[in-house]
BALOBA-1460 file (C-alpha; in Angstrom, 3 decimals):
// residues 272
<rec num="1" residu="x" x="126.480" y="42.107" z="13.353"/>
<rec num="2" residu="x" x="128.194" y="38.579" z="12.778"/>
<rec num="3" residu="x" x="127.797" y="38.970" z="9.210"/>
<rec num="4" residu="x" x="129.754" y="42.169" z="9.495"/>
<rec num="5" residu="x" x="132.594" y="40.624" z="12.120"/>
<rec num="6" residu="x" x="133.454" y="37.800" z="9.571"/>
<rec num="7" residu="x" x="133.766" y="39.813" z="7.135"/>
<rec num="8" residu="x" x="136.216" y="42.188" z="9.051"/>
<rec num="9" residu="x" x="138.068" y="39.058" z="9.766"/>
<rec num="10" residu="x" x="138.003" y="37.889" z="6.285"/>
<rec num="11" residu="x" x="139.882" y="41.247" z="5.399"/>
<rec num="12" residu="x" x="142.378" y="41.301" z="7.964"/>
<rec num="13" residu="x" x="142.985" y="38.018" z="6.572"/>
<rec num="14" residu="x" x="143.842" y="39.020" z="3.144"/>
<rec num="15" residu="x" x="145.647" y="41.824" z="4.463"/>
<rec num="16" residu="x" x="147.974" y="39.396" z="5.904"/>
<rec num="17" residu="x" x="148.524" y="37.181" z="3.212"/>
<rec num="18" residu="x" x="148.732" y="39.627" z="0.458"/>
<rec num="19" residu="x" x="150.256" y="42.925" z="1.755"/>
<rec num="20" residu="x" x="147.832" y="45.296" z="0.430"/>
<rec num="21" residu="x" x="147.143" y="48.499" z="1.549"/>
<rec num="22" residu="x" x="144.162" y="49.352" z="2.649"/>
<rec num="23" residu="x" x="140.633" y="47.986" z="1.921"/>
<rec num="24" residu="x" x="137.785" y="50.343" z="2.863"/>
<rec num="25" residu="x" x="134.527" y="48.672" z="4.707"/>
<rec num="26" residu="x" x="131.546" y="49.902" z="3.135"/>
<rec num="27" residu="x" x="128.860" y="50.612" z="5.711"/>
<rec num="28" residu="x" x="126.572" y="48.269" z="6.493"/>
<rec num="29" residu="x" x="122.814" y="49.868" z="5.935"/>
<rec num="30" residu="x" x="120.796" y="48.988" z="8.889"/>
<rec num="31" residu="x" x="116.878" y="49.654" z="9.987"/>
<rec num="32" residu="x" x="118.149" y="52.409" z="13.008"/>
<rec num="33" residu="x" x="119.347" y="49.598" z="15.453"/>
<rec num="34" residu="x" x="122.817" y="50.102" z="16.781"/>
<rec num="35" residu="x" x="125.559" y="50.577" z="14.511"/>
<rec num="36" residu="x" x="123.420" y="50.916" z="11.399"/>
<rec num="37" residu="x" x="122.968" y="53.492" z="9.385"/>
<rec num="38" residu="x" x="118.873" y="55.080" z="9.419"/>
<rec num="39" residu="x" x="116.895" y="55.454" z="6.529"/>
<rec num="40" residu="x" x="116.071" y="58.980" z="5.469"/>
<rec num="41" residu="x" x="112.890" y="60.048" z="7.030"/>
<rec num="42" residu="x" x="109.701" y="60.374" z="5.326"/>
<rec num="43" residu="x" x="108.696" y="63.923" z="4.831"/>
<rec num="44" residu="x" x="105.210" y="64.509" z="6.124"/>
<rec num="45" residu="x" x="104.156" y="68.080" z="4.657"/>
<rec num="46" residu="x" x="106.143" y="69.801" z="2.032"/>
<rec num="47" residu="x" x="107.926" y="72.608" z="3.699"/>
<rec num="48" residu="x" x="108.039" y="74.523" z="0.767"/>
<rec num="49" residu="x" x="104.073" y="74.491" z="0.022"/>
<rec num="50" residu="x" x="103.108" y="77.899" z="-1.869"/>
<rec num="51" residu="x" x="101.774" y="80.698" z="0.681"/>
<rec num="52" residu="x" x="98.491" y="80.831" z="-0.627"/>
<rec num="53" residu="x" x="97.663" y="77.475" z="1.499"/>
<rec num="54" residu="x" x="97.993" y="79.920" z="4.518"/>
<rec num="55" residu="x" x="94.946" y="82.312" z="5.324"/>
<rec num="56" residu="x" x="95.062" y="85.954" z="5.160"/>
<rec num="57" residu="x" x="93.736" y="88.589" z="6.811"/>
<rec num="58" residu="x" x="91.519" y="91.119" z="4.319"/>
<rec num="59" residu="x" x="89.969" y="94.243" z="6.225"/>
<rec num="60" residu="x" x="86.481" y="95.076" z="4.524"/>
<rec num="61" residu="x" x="85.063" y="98.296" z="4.740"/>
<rec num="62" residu="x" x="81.031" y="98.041" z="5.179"/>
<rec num="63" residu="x" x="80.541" y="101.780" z="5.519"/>
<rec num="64" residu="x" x="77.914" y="103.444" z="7.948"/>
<rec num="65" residu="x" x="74.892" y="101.695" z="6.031"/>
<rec num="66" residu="x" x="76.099" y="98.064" z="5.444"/>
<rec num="67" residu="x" x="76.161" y="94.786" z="7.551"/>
<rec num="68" residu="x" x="78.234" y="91.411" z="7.531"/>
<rec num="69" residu="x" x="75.622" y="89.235" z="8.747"/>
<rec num="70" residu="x" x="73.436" y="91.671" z="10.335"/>
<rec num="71" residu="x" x="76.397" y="93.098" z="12.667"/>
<rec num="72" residu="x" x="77.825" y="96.662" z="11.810"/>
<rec num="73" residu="x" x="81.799" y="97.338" z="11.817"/>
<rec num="74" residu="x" x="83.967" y="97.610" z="14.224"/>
<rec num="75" residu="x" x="86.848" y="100.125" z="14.580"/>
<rec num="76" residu="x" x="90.029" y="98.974" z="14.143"/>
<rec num="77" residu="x" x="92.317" y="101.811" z="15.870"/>
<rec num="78" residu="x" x="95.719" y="100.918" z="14.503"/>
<rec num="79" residu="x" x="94.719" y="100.966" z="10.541"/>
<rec num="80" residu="x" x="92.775" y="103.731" z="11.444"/>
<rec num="81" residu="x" x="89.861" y="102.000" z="9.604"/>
<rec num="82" residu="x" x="85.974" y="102.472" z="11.058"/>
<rec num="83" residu="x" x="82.722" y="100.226" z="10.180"/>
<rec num="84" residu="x" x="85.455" y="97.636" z="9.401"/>
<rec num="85" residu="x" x="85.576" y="93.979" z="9.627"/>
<rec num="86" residu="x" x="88.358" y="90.872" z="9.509"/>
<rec num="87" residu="x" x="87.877" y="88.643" z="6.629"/>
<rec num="88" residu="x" x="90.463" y="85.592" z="7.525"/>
<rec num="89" residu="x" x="90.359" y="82.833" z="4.542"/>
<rec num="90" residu="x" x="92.721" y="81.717" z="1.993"/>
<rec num="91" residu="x" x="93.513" y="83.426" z="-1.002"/>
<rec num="92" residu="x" x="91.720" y="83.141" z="-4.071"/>
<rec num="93" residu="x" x="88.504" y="81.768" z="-1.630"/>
<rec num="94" residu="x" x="85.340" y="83.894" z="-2.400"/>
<rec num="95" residu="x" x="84.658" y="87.106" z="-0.640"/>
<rec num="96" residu="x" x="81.527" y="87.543" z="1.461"/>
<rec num="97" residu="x" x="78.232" y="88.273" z="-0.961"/>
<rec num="98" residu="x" x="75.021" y="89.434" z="-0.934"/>
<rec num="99" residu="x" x="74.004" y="86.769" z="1.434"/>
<rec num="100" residu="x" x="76.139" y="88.050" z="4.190"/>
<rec num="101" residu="x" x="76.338" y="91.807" z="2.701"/>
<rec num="102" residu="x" x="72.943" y="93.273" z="3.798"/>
<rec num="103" residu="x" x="72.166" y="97.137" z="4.645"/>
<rec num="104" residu="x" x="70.965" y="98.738" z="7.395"/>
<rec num="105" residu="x" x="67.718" y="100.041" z="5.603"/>
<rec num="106" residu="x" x="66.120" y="98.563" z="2.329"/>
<rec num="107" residu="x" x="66.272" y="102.349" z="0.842"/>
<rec num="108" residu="x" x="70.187" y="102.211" z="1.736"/>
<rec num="109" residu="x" x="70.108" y="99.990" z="-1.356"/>
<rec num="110" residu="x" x="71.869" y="96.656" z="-2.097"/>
<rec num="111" residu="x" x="75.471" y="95.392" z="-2.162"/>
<rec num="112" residu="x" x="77.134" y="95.673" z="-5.754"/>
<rec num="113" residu="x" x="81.122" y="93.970" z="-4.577"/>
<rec num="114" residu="x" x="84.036" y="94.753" z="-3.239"/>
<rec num="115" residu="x" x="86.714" y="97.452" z="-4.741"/>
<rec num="116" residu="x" x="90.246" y="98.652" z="-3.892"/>
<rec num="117" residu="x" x="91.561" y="102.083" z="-4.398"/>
<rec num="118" residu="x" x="94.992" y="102.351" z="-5.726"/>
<rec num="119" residu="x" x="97.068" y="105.093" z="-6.900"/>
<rec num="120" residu="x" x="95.240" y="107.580" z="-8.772"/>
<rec num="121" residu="x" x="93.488" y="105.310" z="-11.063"/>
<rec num="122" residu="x" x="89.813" y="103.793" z="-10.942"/>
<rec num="123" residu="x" x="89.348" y="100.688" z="-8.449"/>
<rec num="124" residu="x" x="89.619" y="97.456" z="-8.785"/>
<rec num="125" residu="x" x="87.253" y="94.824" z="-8.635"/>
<rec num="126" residu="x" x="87.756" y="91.977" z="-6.424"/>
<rec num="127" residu="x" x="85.452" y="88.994" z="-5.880"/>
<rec num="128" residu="x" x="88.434" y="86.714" z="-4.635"/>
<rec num="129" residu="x" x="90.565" y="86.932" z="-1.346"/>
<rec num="130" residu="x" x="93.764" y="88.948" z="-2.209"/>
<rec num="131" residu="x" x="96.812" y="86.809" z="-2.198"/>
<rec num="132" residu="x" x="98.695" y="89.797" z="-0.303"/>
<rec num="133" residu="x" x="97.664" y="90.179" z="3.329"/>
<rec num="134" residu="x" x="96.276" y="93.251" z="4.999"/>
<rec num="135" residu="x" x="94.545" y="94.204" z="1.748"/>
<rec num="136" residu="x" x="91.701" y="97.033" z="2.556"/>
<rec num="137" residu="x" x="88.588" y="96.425" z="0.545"/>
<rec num="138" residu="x" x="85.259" y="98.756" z="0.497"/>
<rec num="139" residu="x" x="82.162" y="97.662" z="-0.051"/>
<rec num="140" residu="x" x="79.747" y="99.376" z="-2.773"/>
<rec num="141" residu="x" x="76.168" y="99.976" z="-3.107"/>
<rec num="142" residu="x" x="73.307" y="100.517" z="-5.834"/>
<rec num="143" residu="x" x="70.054" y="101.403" z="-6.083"/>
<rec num="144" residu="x" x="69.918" y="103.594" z="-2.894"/>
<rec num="145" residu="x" x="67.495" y="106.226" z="-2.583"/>
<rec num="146" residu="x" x="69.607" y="109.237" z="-1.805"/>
<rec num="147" residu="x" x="68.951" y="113.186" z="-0.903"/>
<rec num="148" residu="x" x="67.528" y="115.381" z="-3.586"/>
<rec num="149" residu="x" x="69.236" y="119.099" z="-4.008"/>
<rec num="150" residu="x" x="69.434" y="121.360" z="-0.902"/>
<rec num="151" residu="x" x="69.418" y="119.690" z="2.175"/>
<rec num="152" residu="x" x="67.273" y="117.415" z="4.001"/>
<rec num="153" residu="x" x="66.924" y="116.457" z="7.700"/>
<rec num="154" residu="x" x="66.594" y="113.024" z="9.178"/>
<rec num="155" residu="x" x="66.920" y="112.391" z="12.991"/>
<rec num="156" residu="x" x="67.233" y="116.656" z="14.071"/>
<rec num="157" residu="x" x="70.466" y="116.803" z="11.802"/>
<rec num="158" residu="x" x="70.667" y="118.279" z="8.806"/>
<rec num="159" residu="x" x="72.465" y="117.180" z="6.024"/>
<rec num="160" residu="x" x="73.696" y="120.325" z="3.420"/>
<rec num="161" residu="x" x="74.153" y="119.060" z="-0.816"/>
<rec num="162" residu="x" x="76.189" y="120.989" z="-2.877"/>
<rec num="163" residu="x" x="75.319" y="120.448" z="-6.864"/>
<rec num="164" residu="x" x="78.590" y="119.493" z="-8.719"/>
<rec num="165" residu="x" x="78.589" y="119.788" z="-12.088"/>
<rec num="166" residu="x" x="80.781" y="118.011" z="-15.057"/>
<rec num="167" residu="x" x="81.920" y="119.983" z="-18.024"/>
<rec num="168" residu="x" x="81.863" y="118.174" z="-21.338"/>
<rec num="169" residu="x" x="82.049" y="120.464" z="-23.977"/>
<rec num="170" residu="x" x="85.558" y="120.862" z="-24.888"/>
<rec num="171" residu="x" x="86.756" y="118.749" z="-28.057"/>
<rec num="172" residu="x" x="88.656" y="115.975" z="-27.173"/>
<rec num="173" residu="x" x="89.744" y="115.046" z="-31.027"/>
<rec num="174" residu="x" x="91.792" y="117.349" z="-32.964"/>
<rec num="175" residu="x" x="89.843" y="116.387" z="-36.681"/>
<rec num="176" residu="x" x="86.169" y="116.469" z="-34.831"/>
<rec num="177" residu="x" x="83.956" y="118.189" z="-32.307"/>
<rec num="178" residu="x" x="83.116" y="115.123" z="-30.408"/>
<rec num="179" residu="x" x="83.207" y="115.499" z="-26.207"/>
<rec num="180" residu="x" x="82.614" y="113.344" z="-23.287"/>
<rec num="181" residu="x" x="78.703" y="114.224" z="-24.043"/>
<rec num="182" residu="x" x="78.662" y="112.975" z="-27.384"/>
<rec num="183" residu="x" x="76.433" y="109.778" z="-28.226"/>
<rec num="184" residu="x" x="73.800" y="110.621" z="-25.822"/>
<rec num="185" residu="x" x="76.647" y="109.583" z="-23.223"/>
<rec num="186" residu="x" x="75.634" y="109.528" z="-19.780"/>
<rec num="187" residu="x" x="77.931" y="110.102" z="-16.880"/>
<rec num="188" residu="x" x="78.110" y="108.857" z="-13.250"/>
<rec num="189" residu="x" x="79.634" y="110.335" z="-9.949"/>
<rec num="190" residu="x" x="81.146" y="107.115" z="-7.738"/>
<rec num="191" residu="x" x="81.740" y="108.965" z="-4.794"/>
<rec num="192" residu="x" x="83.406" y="107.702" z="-1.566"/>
<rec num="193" residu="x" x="85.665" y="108.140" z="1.692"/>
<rec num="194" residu="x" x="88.584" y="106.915" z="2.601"/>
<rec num="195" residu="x" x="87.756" y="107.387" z="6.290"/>
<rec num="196" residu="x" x="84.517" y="105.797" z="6.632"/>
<rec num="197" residu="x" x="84.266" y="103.664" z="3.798"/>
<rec num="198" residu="x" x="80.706" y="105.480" z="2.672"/>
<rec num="199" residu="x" x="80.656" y="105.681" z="-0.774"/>
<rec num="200" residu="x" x="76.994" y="105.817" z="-3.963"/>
<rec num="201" residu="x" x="76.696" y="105.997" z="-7.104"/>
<rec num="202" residu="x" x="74.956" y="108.862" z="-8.373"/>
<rec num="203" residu="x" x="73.789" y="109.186" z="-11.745"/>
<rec num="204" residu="x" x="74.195" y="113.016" z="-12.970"/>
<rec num="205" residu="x" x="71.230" y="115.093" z="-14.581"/>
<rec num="206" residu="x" x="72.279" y="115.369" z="-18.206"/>
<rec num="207" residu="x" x="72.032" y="119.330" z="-18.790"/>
<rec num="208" residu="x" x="71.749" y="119.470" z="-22.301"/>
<rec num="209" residu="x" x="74.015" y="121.970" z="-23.574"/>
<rec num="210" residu="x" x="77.220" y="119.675" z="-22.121"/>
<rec num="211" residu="x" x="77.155" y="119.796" z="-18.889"/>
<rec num="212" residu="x" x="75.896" y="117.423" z="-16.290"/>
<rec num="213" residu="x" x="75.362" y="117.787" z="-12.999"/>
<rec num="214" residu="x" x="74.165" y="116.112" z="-9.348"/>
<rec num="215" residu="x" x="73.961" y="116.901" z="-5.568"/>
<rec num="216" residu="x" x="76.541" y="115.851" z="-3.471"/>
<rec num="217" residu="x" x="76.832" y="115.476" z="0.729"/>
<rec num="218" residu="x" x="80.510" y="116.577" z="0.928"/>
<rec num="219" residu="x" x="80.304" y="116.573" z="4.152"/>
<rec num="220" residu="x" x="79.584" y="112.578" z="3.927"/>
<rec num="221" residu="x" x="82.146" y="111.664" z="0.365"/>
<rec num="222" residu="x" x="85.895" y="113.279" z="-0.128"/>
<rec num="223" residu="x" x="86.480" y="111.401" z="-3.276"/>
<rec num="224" residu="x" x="84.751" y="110.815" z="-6.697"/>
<rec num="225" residu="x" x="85.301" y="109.070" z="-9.977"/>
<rec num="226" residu="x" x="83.095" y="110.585" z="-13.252"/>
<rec num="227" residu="x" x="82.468" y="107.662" z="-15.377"/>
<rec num="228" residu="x" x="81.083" y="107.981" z="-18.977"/>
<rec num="229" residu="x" x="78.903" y="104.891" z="-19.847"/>
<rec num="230" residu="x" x="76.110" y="104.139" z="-22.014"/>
<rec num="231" residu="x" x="72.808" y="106.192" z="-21.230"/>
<rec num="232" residu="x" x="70.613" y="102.514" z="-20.595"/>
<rec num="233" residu="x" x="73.042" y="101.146" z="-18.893"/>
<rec num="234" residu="x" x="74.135" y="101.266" z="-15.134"/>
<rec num="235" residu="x" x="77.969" y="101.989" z="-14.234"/>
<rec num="236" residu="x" x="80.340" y="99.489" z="-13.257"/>
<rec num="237" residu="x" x="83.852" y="98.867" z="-12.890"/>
<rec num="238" residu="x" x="84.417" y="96.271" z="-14.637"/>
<rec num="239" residu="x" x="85.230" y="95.640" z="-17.991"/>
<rec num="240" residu="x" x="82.111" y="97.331" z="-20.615"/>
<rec num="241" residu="x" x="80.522" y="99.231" z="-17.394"/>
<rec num="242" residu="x" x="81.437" y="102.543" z="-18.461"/>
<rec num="243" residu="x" x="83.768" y="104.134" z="-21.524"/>
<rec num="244" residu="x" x="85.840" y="106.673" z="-19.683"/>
<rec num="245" residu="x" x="86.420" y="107.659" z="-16.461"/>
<rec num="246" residu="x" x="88.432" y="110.248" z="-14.929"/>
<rec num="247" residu="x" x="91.429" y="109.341" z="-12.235"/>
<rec num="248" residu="x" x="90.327" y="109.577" z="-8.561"/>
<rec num="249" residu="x" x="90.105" y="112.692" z="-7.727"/>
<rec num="250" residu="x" x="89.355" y="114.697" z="-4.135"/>
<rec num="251" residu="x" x="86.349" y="117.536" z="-3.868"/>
<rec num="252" residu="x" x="88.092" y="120.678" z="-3.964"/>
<rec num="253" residu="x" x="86.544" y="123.171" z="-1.277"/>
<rec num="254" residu="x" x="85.780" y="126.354" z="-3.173"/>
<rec num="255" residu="x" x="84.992" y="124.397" z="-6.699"/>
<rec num="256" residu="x" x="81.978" y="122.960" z="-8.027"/>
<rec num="257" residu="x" x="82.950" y="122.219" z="-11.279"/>
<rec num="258" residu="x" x="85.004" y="119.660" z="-13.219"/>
<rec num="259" residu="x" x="86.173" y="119.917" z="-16.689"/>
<rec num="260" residu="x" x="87.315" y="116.874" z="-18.779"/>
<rec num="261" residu="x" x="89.901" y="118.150" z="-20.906"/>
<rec num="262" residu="x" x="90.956" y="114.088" z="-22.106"/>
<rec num="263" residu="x" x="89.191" y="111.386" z="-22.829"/>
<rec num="264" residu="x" x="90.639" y="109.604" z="-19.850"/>
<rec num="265" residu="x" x="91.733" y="110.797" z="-16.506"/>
<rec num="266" residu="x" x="92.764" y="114.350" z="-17.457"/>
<rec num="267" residu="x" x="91.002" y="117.412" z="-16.388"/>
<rec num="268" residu="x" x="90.823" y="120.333" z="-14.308"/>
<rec num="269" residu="x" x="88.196" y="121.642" z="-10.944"/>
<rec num="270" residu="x" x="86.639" y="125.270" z="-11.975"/>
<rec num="271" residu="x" x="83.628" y="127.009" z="-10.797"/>
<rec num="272" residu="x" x="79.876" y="127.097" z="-12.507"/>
């Protein structure tokens, strides 16, 4: 402060003796005692850090026959979601695996991964947290040891399957007779609901003469994807688990019957 007083005093000074207009006191850069000027302060976190640093909430589906470690769902009223659970983690962070993904019976079968149904089309594979939050994810299941053909009874209920069969035998190329059945193709039923999260599977009896065709609790599944894979290998989603696969399309009451008129996602529900 005396520093800056003589040198105020020095000016008015050579004001005097020169007549000058007026000289302009830079400030004097202090360390935040009075009359200087602070420092900027040091910023501690970025405040512009990306938004996958903060944890998101993922709802998994476990269906009726799967457990996150050892606990069934719970219902979650206001997404109208049942046999449900909270996932909270940061994107990109894995998603809960077979360790914690267990069944409620060994013949239930074994987790497979988590999917997402979008649109119309097949789902989607995830193995990551979503970066979005409030993502619904279901969990699937192979190697179960479901109901044969007519109906079966476990607990006094009884449980009604209705066969559903795939047509194959229209020509899909316009220079060749080749069909979803060619190549010894096999086909498999992933079916599912949206409600409950349930969802198989099933591999479909190859008839011979183009048409396949499997048993189905429609009571239990509202939904099912045909995929067309390779006749020693299982389906999957993901990329070389299956050659074609129809969109996702809903059971249709008074049909039992669906006829692939494209190679991919075209066709049409008649009756066998």
């Amino acid at each position: 402060m005396k520093l800056r007083k003589r040198f105020l005093a020095l000016c008015s000074t050579l004001l005097l003796l020169s007549g000058c207009g007026e000289i302009t006191v830079p400030p004097i850069m202090g360390n935040g005692g009075d009359g200087g000027a602070k420092a900027p302060e040091q910023q501690g976190d970025n405040p512009n850090k990306p938004e996958n640093n903060v944890p998101v909430d993922t709802y998994l589906i476990l269906s009726s026959v799967g457990l996150y470690k050892g606990e069934k769902g719970k219902s979650i009223e206001e997404k109208m979601l049942e046999n449900a659970v909270v996932f909270n983690a940061l994107p990109g962070a894995d998603l809960p695996g077979k360790d914690d993904i267990t069944t409620i019976d060994a013949s239930k079968g074994e987790f497979d991964g988590w999917v997402s149904y979008e649109g119309t089309g097949f789902p989607t594979v995830y193995t990551k947290v979503p970066d979005a939050a409030g993502m619904i994810l279901y969990a699937t299941f192979k190697n179960g040891t479901g109901g044969g053909g007519g109906s079966s009874s476990q607990s006094g209920t009884t449980t009604q399957y209705t066969t559903i069969y795939l047509d194959a035998t229209q020509h899909l190329n316009p220079d060749d007779e080749q069909t979803w059945a060619t190549g010894n193709a096999a086909v498999t039923m992933h079916v599912w609901s949206y409600t409950t999260g349930d969802n198989a599977m099933i591999k479909m009896s190859n008839l011979n003469n183009g048409f396949y065709s499997a048993d189905v609790d429609l009571g239990k599944y509202t939904n099912v994807i045909f995929l067309r894979h390779a006749n020693d290998k299982e389906a999957k989603f993901e990329d070389g688990g299956y050659w074609n696969t129809t969109g996702d399309l809903l059971f249709v009451a008074d049909k039992n019957c669906f006829k692939v008129t494209s190679w991919n996602y075209n066709g049409v529900w008649t009756n066998k």
